[in-house]
N, C-alpha and C positions, 0 to 999 in steps of 0.2 A: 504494500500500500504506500503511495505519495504519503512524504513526510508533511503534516499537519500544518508545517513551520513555512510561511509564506514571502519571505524576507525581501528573495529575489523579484518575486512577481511583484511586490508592491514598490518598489524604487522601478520597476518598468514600466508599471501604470501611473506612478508617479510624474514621470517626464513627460508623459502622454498628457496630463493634466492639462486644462484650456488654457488662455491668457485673461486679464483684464475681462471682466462683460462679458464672455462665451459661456455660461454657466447655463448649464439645462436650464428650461421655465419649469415649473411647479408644476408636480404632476396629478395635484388633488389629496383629499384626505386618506386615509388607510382606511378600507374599509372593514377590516377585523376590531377595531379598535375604538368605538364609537366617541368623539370627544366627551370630557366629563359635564361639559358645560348642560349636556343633553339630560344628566342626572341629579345636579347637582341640588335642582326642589325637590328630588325627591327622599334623596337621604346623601350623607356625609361622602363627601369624595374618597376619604380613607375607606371605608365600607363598601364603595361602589370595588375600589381599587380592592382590595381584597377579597369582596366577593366573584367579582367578574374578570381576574386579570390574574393579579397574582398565585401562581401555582399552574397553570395553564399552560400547553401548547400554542405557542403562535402560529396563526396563520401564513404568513406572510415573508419571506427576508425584512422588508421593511417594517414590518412590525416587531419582530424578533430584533434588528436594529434598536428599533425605539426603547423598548425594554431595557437594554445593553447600556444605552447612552444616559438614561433616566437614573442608572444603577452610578455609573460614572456620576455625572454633573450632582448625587444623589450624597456623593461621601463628605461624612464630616457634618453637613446638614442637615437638617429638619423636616423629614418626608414631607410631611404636610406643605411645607413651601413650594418642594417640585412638584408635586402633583396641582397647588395654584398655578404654577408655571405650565404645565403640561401642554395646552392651549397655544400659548407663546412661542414654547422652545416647537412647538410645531411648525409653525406660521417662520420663526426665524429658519428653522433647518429645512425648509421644503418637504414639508412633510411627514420626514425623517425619511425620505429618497435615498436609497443607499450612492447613487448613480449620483444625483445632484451635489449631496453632501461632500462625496470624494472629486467634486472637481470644484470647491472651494480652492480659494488662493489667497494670499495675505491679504489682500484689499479686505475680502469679504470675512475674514477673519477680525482685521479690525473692526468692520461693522459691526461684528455681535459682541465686540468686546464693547460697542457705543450703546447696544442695544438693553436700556432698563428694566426689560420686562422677564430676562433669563440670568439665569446666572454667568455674572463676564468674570470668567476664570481663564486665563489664557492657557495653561496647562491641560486643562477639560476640555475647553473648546480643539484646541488642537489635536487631544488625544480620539474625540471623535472624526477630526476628519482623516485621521491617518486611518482611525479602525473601518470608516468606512470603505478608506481604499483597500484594505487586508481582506475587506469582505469580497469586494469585485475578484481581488486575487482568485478567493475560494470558491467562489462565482464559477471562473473561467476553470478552474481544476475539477470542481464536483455538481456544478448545474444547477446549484442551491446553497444558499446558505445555511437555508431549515435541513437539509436533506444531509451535510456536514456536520453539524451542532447535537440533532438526534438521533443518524442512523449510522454515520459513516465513522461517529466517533462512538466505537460500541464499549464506553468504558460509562459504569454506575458511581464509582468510590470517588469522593470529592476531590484526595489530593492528584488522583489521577491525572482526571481533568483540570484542575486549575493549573497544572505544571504545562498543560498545554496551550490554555484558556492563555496565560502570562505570556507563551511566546510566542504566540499568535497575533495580540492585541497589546494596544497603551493601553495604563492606566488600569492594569488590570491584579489587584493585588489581591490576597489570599482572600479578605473579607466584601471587596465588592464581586468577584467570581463565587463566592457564595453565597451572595444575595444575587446573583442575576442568572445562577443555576435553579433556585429556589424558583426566582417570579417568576421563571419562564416553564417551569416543571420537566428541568433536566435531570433534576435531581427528587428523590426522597424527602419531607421533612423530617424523618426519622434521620436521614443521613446528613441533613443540614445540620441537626441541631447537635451533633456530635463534637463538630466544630464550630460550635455556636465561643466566641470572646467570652 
């Protein structure tokens, strides 16, 4: 089996990245993923977000993205604040387009470092547009990113994965790979809570 580890493809798709202003247009909402704003009369976002999202299969690359990045821009903070943001860090990232995202370039980088309404972490923000291009890598290696994350990586035990999870992606340390094993339901919570801090 191709090694997991995507280093070279992503400094390939790297160079390929557009200039200035060539950045895909927006390719619409996810439709696995309904905005929270859709639920949010009718009971707490954390509740929607726990009953309807976290522990789950994603549908989607793009929405399995969104999870990922949520879990990143998530560390250190106050869930409840990302999830107000969720909305926003939409509308900022296109959608959470894995395609759009990885052909960010500094300019647009500074932009969301201007933009108030997400968290402007220059290190997060960056870490996503790299992991989005690690994703296209795994893209063009395995046809899916879902089909890579749940079928192709046939390993259950936490540290497994996250030794992979890390050399795969930024930003990706022992505690937020298991929280974004957990919300995406790659994982056990019996097995999460093992290595629960």
């Amino acid at each position: 089996m191709p090694s997991p580890v995507f280093s070279s493809n992503i400094k390939r798709l790297s160079r390929q990245q557009p200039e200035f202003g060539q950045r895909p247009i927006t390719i619409g909402p996810i439709v696995d993923f309904q905005p929270y704003y859709s639920v949010i009369n009718m009971y707490d976002v954390q509740s929607w977000y726990r009953d309807e999202i976290w522990g789950k299969r994603a549908l989607s690359d793009d929405a399995l993205f969104e999870v990922m990045s949520l879990q990143v821009f998530q560390a250190g903070l106050n869930w409840q604040m990302i999830l107000n943001k969720r909305d926003a860090f939409r509308s900022a990232f296109c959608s959470w387009s894995i395609e759009a995202v990885a052909s960010f370039d500094l300019q647009d980088i500074e932009i969301l470092l201007n933009n108030k309404d997400i968290i402007r972490n220059r290190l997060k923000i960056r870490s996503a547009v790299y992991n989005a291009r690690a994703i296209l890598a795994i893209q063009a290696e395995y046809g899916s990113f879902c089909a890579w994350f749940y079928d192709v990586l046939d390993l259950s035990d936490y540290p497994s994965l996250q030794r992979i999870l890390k050399k795969s992606f930024s930003f990706m340390g022992p505690e937020i790979a298991r929280m974004w094993l957990l919300a995406s339901g790659r994982i056990s919570p019996k097995e999460g809570a093992k290595y629960e801090p």
